[in-house]
C-alpha positions as CSV (number, residue, x, y, z in Angstrom):
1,X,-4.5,-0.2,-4.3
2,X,-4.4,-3.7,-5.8
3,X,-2.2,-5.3,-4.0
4,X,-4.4,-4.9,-0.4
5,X,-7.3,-5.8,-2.4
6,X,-5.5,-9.0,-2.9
7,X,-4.7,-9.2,0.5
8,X,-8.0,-8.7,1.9
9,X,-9.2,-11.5,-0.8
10,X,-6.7,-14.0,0.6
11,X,-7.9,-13.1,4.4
12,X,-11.5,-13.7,3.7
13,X,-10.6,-17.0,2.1
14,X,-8.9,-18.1,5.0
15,X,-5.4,-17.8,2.9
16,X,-4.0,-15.6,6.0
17,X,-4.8,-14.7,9.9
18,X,-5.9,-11.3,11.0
19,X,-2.8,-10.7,12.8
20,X,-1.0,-11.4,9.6
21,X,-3.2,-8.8,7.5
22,X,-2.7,-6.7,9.6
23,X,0.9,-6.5,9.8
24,X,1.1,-6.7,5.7
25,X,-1.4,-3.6,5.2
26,X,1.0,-1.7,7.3
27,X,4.0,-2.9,5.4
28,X,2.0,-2.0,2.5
29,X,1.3,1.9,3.8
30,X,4.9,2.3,4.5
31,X,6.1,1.6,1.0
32,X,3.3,3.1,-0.4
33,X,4.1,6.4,1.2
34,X,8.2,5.9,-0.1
35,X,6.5,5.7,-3.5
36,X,4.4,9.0,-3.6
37,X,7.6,10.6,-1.5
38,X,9.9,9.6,-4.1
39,X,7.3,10.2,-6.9
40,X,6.8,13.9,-5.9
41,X,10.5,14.2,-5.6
42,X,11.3,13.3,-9.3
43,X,8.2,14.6,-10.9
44,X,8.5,18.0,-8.7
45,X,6.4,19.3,-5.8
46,X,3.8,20.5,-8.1
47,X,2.9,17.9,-9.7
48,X,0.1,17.6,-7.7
49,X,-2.0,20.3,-9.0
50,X,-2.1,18.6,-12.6
């Protein structure tokens, strides 16, 4: 996913702590996971078979 690319970038520049990345990349699971939820729902269940 991009944006935790970007965030892993910005860590091993010294942009943000550990602590800090660590918290984002699980903000960044959560909303993933409301994204393919809401994805199947409007596309339909079997949408992942195409």
């Amino acid at each position: 996913m991009e944006v935790d690319c970007q965030v892993d970038i910005a860590h091993d520049l010294g942009y943000i702590a550990q602590h800090d990345m660590d918290i984002i990349n699980e903000q960044i699971s959560r909303v993933a996971a409301l994204l393919s939820g809401m994805r199947r729902k409007i596309l339909g269940d079997n949408s992942l078979t195409r």
